[in-house]
C-alpha positions in Angstrom: 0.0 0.0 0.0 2.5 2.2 0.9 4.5 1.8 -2.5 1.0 2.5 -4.1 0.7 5.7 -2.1 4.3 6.5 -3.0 3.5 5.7 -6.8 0.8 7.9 -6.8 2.9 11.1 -5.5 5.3 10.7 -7.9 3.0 10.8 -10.5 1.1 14.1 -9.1 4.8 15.5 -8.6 5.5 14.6 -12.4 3.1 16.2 -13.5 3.3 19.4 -11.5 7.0 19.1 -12.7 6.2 19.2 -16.6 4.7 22.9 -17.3 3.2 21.5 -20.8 0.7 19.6 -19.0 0.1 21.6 -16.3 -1.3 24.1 -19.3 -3.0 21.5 -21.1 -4.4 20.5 -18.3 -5.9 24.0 -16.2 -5.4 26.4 -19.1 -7.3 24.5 -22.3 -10.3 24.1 -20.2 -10.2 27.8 -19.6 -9.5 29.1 -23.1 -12.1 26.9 -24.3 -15.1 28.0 -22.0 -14.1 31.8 -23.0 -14.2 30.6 -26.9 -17.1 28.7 -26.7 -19.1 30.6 -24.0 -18.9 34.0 -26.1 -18.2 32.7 -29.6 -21.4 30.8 -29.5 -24.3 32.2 -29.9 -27.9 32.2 -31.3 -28.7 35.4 -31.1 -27.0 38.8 -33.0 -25.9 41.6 -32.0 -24.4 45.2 -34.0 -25.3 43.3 -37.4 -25.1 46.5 -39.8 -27.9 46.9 -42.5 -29.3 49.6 -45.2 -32.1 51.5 -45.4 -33.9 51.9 -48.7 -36.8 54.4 -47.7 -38.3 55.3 -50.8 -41.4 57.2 -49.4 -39.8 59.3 -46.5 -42.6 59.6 -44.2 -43.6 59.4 -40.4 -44.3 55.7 -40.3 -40.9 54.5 -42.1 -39.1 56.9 -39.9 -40.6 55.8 -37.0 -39.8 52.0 -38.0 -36.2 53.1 -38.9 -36.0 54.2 -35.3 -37.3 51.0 -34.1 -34.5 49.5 -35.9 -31.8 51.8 -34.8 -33.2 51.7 -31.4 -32.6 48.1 -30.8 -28.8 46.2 -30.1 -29.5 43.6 -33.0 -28.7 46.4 -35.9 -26.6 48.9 -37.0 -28.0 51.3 -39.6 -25.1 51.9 -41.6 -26.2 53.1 -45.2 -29.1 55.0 -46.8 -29.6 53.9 -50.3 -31.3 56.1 -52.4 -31.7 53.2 -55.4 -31.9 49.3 -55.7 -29.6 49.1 -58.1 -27.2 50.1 -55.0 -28.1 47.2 -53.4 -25.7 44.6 -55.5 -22.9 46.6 -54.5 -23.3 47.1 -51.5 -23.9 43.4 -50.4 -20.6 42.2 -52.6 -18.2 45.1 -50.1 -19.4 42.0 -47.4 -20.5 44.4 -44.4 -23.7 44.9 -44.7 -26.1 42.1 -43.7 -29.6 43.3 -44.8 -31.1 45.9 -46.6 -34.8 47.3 -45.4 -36.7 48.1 -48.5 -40.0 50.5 -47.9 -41.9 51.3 -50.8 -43.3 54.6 -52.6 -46.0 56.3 -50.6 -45.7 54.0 -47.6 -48.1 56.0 -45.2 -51.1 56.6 -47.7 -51.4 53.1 -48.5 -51.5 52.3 -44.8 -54.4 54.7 -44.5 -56.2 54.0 -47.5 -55.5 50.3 -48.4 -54.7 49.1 -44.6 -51.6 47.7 -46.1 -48.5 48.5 -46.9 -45.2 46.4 -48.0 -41.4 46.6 -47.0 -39.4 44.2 -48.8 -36.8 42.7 -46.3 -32.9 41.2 -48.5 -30.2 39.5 -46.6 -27.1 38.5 -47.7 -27.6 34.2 -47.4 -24.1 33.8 -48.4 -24.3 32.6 -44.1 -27.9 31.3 -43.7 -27.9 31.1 -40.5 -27.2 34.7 -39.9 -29.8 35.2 -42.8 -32.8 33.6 -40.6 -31.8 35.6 -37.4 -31.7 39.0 -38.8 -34.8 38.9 -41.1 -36.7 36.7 -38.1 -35.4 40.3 -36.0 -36.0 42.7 -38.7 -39.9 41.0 -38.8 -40.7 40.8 -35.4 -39.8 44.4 -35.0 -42.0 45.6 -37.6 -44.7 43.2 -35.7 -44.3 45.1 -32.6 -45.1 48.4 -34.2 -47.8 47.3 -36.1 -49.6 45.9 -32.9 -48.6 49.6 -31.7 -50.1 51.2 -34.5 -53.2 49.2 -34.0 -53.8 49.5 -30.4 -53.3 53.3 -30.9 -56.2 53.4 -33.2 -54.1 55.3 -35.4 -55.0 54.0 -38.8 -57.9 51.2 -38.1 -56.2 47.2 -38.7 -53.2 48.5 -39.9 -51.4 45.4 -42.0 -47.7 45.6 -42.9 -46.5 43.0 -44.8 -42.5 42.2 -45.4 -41.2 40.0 -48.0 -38.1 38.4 -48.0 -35.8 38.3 -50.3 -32.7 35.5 -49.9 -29.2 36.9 -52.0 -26.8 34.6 -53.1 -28.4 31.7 -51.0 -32.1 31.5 -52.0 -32.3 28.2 -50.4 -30.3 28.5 -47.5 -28.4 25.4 -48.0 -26.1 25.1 -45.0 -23.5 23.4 -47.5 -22.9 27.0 -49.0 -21.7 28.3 -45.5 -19.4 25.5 -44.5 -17.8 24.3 -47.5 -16.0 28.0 -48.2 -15.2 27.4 -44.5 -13.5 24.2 -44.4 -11.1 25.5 -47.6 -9.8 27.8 -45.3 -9.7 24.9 -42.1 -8.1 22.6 -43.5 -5.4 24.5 -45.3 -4.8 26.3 -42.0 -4.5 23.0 -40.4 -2.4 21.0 -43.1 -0.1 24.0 -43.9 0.2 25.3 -40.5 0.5 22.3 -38.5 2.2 20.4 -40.8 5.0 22.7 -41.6 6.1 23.5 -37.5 6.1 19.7 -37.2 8.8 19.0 -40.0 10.8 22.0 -39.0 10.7 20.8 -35.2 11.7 17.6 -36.0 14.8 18.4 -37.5 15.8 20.3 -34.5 14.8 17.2 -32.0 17.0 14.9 -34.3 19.9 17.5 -34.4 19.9 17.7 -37.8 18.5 21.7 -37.6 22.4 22.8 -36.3 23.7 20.8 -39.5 21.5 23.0 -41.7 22.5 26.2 -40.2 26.1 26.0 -40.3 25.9 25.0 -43.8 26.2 27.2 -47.1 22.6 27.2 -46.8 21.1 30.8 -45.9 18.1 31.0 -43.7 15.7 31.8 -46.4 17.0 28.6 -48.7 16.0 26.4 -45.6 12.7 27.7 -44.8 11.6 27.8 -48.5 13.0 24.5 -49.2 11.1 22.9 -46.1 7.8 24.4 -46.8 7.6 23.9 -51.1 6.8 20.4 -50.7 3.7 21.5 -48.2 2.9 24.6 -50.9 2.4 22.1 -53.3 0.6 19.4 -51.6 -1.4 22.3 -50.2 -2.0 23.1 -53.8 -3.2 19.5 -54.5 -6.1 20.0 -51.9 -6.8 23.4 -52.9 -7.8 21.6 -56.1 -9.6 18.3 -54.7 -11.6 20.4 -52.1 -12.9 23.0 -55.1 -13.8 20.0 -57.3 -15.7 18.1 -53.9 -17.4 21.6 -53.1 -18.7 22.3 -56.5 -19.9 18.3 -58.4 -20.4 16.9 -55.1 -21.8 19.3 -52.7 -22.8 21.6 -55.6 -21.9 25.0 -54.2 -22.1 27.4 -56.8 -18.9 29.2 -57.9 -19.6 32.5 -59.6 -16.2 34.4 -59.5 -12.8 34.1 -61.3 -11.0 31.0 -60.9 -7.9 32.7 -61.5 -9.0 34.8 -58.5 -9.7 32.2 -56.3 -6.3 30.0 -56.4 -4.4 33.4 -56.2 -5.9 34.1 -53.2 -5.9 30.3 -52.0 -2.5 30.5 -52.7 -1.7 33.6 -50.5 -3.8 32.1 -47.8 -1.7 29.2 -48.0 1.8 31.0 -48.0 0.2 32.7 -44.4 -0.2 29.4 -42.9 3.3 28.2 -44.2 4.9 31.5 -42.6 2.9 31.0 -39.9 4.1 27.3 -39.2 7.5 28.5 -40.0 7.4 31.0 -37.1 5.9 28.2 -35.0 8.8 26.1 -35.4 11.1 28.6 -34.8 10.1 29.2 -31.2 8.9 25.9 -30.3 11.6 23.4 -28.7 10.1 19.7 -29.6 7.4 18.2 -31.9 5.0 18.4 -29.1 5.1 21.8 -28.3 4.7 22.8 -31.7 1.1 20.8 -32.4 -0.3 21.9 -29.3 0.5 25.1 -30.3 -0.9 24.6 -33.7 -3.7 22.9 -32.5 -4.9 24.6 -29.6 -3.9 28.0 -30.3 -4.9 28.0 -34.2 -7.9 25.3 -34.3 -10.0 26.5 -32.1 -9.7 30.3 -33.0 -10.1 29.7 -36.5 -13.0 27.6 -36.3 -14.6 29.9 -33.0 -13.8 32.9 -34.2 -13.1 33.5 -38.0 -16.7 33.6 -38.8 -16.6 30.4 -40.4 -19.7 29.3 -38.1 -20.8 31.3 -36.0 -21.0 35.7 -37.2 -18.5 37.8 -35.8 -20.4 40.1 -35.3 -22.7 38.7 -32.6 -19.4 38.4 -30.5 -18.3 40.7 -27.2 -15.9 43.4 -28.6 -13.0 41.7 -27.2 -13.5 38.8 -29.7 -13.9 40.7 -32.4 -10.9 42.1 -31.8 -9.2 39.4 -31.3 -10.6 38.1 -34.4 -8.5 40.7 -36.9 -5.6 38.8 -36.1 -6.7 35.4 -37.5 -5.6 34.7 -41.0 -9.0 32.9 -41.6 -10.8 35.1 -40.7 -10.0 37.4 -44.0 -9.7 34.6 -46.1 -13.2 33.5 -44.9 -14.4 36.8 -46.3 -12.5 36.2 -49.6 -13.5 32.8 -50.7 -17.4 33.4 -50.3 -17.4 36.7 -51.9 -15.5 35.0 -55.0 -17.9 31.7 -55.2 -20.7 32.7 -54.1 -20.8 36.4 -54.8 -18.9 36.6 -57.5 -16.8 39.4 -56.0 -13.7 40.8 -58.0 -10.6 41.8 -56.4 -11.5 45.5 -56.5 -14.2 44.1 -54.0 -11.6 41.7 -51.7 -8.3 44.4 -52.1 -8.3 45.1 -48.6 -8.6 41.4 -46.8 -5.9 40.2 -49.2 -3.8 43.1 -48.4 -4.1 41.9 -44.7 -3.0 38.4 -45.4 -0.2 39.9 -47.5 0.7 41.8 -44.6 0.2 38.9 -42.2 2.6 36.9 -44.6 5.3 39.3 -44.7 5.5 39.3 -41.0 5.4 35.9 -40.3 8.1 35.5 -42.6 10.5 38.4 -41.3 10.1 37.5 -37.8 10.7 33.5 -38.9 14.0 34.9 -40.6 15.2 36.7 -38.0 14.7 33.5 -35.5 17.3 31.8 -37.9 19.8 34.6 -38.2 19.5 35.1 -34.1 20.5 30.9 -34.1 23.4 31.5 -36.3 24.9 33.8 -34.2 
């Protein structure tokens, strides 16, 4: 019994000995309540939308002020056309546009009816059904206002809702540009800090460096093959998506692997600079994994809107590759979008590249020293 006991304290002491899984153990748990308790959520919050308010009058501005009155929306543009409306959805912020027609008050009074037209951007469906289900039961509430106030007698406004870019609200559409930018996070990222840590564990990394081999020949040489192979799924996963899970693809393709291939040279960088502060194998996945996975699934948007998010997330967020990447790929396939529309998320992840890259470089040259 006692050699049980005094099996059982070195174990506890072990562990209390190795700082890995001391984090693993207390500080996972506790990164993934905050991710999950604020990242998921069913309601929204701040979701910007336009206002298309073709008849000006005291009951549309009263409804606009509904709107603006409650945390769900953001009024953010006044159109002034609907051929405005295309453009404005493809720029990516805007979630909704409130339509009210011609003479919105005078049909109220005279007809008992009168029509706003409710369009969403689908492109995330499930965004799509909160903020129209929001946008309708506000418009409810005033209408049962209106009514009880036997202002104008049975009142009846009616909104119709229009679905862009995702008519049918296939879920599909929403996670398949998603897992593009998952898995090449994962496989590029991940895969890249492993091979680079390994040569370091094995010794051969001091080999390397005090060869004729400059920094930049050995991170470039190390992370081609993964460009390439990343290249290959790039490929498979676009032909899956589109004859298999038939998500639509109305951009350039020429566009869309130039992009793809930008993300991909992020997550290489990325790995790269992994590697080059990670000690052993080990260190580098759970770094990979824990600190990458999780935020790029939580809080890139891919399932959940960023938006609906406490500020501090959505800050956070601006510093996750996928998260502009996200933004990229379902402009181009579902959207459409040209780069004119996407310049300034790929001039992020150009950034993000560049300094992934410098601060991997100057890892190597402070090794060589």
């Amino acid at each position: 019994m006692n050699s049980f006991a005094g099996f059982v304290i070195k174990e506890f002491k072990q562990i209390y000995r190795d700082k890995r899984t001391l984090t693993v153990l207390f500080g996972m748990p506790v990164i993934m309540m905050i991710l999950f308790g604020f990242a998921i959520r069913n309601e929204i919050s701040n979701a910007e939308i336009g206002i298309l308010d073709r008849s000006k009058d005291e009951v549309t501005h009263q409804i606009i002020q509904k709107l603006e009155a409650t945390d769900a929306f953001q009024v953010r543009a006044y159109l002034q056309d609907v051929n405005e409306i295309e453009a404005l959805f493809r720029e990516g912020d805007i979630k909704e546009v409130v339509v009210f027609e011609a003479n919105f008050r005078q049909k109220l009074v005279r007809e008992q009816r009168a029509d706003i037209q409710i369009i969403t951007d689908a492109t995330n469906p499930n965004l799509a059904n909160l903020v129209q289900s929001y946008t309708a039961n506000i418009i409810q509430d005033y209408v049962k206002a209106l009514n009880s106030e036997d202002q104008i007698e049975q009142a009846g406004i009616m909104p119709k809702v229009r679905m862009m870019y995702n008519p049918e609200l296939r879920s599909v559409n929403l996670f398949v540009p998603g897992l593009i930018a998952v898995i090449l996070m994962l496989v590029s990222t991940l895969m890249t800090s492993i091979s680079i840590t390994r040569e370091k564990e094995m010794g051969n990394m001091e080999i390397l460096l005090v060869s004729p081999l400059k920094p930049y020949h050995i991170i470039i040489g190390k992370v081609l093959p993964y460009l390439v192979l990343s290249v290959v799924n790039v490929i498979t996963i676009l032909i899956l998506a589109i004859f298999v899970f038939q998500v639509p693809f109305e951009g350039s393709y020429l566009l869309f692997f130039a992009e793809a291939g930008l993300f991909t040279l992020t997550a290489l960088a990325l790995g790269v600079f992994i590697s080059s502060v990670a000690s052993d194998q080990q260190t580098a996945m759970m770094i990979s994994l824990a600190g990458l996975l999780l935020p790029t699934v939580l809080l890139s948007g891919f399932i959940f809107p960023v938006q609906s998010m406490p500020e501090v997330l959505q800050w956070i967020s601006h510093i996750i590759p996928a998260k502009w990447f996200l933004i990229i790929v379902r402009g181009i396939m579902l959207k459409g979008s040209e780069l004119l529309m996407v310049w300034k998320e790929t001039l992020i992840l150009i950034g993000m590249t560049v300094f992934f890259i410098a601060l991997s470089l100057k890892k190597f040259k402070v090794r060589l020293q």
